[in-house]
C-alpha positions, -999 to +999 in steps of 0.1 A: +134+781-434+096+779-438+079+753-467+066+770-497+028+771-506+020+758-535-005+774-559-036+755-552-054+763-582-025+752-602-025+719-582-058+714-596-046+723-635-013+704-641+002+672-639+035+659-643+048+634-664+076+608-652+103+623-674+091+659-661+071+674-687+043+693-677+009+678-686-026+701-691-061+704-704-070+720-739-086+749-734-119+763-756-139+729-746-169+746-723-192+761-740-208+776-773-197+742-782-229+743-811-208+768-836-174+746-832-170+711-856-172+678-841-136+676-854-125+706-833-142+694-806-130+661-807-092+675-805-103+693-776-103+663-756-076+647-736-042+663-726-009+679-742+019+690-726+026+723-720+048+750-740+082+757-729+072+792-726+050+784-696+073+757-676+094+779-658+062+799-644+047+767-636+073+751-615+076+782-593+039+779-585+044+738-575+077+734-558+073+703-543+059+686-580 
């Protein structure tokens, strides 16, 4: 049986974590940052994991993660 491609932009997106969560950027952080508070932006920064919602779609589009 053939490999699988994985999603290449999603290679770029999402890291895993070593207990198998799925790690990925806060969105909202590009621009018109001038109307949004520094506290807003602040939380804007870093990682979170994922929602549980999303994982399932995820791991189909990086099988080899």
């Amino acid at each position: 049986m053939p490999k699988m491609k994985s999603n290449s932009g999603a290679k770029k997106r999402f890291k895993f974590t070593s207990s198998g969560k799925i790690k990925r950027a806060k969105a909202f952080a590009n621009h018109m940052l001038e109307c949004k508070s520094p506290q807003r932006k602040r939380n804007l920064r870093g990682t979170t994991v994922s929602a549980e919602a999303d994982q399932k779609r995820i791991r189909r589009m990086l099988p080899y993660a």
